[in-house]
PAMIDO-415795 format. One record per atom (N, C-alpha, C): z, x, y. Coordinates in steps of 0.001 Angstrom, whole numbers, padded with zeros to 6 digits, always signed. Atoms other than C-alpha are relative to their C-alpha. Layout:
N
ZXY
...
END
This chain:
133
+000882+000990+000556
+166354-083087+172332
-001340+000127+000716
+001205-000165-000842
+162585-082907+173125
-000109-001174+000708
+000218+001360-000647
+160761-085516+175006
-000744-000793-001049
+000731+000415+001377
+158738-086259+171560
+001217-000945-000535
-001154+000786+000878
+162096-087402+169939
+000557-000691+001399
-000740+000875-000842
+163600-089222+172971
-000903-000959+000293
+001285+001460+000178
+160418-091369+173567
+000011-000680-001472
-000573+000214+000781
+160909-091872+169914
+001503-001105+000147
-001367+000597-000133
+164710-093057+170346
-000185-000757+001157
-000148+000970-000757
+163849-094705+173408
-001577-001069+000094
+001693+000860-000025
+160010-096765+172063
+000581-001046+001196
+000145+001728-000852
+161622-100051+173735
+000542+000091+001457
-000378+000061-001856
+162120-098984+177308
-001257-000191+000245
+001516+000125-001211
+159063-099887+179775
+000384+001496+000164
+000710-001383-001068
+157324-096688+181048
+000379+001342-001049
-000512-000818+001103
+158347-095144+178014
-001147+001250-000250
+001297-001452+000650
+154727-092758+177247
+000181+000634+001868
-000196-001385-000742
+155366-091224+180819
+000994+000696+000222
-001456-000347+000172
+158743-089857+180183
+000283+001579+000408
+000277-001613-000496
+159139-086353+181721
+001141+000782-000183
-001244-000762-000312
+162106-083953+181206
+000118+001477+000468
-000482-001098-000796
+162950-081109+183443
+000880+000662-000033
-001418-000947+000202
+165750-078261+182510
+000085+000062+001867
-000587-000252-001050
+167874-077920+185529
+000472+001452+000271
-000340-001072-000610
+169092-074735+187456
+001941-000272-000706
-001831+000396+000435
+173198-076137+186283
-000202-000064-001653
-000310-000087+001425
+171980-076041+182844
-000237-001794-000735
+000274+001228+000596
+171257-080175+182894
-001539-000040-000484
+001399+000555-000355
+168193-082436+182347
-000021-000490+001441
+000615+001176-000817
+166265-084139+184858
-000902-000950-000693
+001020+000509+001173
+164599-086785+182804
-000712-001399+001464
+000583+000859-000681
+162165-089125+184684
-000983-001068-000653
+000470+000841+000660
+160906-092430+183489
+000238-001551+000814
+000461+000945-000592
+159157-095343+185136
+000332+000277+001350
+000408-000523-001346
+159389-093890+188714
+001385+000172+000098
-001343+000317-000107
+163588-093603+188101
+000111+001724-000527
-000520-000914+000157
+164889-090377+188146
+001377+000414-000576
-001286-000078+000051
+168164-089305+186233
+000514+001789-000058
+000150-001584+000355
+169923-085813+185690
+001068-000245-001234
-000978+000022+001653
+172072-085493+182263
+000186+000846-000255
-000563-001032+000375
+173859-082933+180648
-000621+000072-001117
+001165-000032+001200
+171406-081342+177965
+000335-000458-001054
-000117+000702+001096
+173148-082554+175199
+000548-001419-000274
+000316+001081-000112
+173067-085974+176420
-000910-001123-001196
+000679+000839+001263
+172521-088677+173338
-001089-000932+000465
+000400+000713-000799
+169891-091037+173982
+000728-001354+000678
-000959+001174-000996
+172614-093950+174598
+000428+000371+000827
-000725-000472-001079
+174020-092130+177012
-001394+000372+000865
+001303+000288-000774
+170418-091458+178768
-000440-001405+000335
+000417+001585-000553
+169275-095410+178771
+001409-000435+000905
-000975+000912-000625
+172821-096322+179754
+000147+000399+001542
-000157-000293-000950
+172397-093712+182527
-001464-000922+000877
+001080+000507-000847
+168767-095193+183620
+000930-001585+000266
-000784+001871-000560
+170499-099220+183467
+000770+000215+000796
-000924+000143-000992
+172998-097885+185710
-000255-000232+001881
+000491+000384-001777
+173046-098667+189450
-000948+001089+000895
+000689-001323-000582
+170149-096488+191585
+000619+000234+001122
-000061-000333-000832
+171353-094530+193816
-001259+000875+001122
+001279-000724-000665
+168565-093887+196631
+000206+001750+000330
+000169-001992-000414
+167907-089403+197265
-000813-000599+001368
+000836-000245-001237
+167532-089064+200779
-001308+000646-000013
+000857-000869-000381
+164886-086783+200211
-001899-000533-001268
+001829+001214+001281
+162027-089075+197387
+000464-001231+000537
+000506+001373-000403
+160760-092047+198909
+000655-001160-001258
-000622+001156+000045
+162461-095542+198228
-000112-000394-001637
+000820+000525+001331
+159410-095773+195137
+000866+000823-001029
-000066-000401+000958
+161196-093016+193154
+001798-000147+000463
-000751+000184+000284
+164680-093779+193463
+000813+000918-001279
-000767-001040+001040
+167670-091382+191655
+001119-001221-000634
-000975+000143+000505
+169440-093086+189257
+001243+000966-000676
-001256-001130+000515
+172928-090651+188705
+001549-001218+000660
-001291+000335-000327
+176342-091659+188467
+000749+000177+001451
-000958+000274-001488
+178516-092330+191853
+000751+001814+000115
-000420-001285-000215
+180277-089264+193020
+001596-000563-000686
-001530+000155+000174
+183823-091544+192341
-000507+000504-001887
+000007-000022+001544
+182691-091805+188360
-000444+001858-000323
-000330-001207+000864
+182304-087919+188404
+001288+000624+000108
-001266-000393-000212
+185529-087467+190170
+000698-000435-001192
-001099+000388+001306
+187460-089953+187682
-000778+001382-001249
+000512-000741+001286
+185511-087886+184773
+000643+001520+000072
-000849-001488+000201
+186868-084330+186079
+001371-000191+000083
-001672-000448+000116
+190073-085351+186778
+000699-000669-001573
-000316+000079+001390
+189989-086613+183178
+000180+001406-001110
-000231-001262+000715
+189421-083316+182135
+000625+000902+000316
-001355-001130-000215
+191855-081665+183898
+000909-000978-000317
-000124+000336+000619
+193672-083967+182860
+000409+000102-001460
+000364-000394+000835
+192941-083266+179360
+000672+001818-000368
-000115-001929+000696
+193403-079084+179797
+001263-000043+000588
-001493-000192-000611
+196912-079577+181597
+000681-000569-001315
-000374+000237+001065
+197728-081760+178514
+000232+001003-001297
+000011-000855+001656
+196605-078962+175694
+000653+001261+000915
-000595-001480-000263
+197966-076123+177862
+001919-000426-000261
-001381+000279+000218
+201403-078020+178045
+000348+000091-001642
-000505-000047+001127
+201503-078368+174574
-000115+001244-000734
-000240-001910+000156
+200696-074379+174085
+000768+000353+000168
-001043-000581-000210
+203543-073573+175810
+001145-001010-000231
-000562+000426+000705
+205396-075997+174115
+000242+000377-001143
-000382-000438+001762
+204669-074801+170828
+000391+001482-000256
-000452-001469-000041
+205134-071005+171754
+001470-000139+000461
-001487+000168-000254
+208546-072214+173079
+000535-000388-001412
-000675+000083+001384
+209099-073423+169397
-000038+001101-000568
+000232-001457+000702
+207827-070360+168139
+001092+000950+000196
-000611-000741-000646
+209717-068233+170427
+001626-000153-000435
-001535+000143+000813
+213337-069992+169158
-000071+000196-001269
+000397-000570+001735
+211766-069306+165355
+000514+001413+000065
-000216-001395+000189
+212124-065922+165964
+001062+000661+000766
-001344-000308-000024
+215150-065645+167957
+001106-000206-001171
-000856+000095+000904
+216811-067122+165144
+000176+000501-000741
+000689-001269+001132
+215262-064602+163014
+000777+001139-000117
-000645-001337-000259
+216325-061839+164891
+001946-000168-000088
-001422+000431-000020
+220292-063337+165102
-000178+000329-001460
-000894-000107+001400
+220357-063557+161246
-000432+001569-000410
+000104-001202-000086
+218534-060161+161127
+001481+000121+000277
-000843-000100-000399
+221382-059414+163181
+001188+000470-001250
-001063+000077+000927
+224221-060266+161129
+000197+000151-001586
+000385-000676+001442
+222672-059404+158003
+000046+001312+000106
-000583-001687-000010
+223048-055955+158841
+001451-000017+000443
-001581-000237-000159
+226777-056568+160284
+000390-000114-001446
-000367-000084+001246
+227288-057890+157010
-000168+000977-000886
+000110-001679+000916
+225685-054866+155200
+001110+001061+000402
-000775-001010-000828
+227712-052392+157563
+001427-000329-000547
-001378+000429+000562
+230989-054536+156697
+000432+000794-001330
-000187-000600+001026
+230457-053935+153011
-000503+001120-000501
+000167-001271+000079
+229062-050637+153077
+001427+000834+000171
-001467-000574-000241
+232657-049882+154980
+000810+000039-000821
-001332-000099+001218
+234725-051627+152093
-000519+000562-000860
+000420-001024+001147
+232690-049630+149445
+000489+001661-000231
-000459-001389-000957
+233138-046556+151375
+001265+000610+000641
-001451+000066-000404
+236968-047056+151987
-000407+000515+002280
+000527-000045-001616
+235146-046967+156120
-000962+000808-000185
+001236-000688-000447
+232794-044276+155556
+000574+001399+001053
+000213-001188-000907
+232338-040920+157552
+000669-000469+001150
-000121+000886-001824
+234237-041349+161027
-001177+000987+000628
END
């Protein structure tokens, strides 16, 4: 999203015409507005940008008191990754869940394979009064 369309989506914030956004080195934003610093993941909606500025500031040791970093707590990124592992332990279990269904599909396959040729062999024999020894 530019900063054209997010000043846009965000007219009714204060400090809204100096709105600055910065690509990050991780691939985020840094978006800065009214002396509040946030960082966001680029495809960050704007509700999810204001909700990050309303959230609690956390002071950066390293910018004075005036510019203050508003970013999420370190616990709310922990809960958030271990949601997503979480999440990929869930869809991997159910991969090898469903290849375990799979996997008895086609044993069963191969069994009637199986015995569909004993059965051929059977009556090939009684046709054949046994066949060739």
């Amino acid at each position: 999203m530019s900063a054209a369309d997010l000043k846009s989506a965000l007219s009714h914030m204060p400090g809204i015409e100096g709105l600055t956004i910065v690509p990050t080195v991780s691939g985020h934003q840094r978006i800065t507005l009214a002396g509040k610093t946030i960082e966001v993941e680029a495809n960050a909606s704007p509700g999810e940008i204001e909700a990050a500025f309303n959230a609690s500031v956390i002071p950066n040791p390293f910018v004075s008191t005036k510019q203050a970093k508003s970013m999420t707590t370190i616990g709310e990124q922990l809960k958030a990754a271990r949601a997503q592992l979480a999440d990929a332990r869930n869809a991997a279990s159910q991969a090898v869940s469903e290849s375990a269904d799979a996997a008895r599909v086609v044993l069963q396959e191969v069994e009637k394979a199986k015995k569909e040729a004993a059965d051929l062999r059977a009556e090939v024999a009684i046709l054949t009064n046994g066949g060739p020894a």
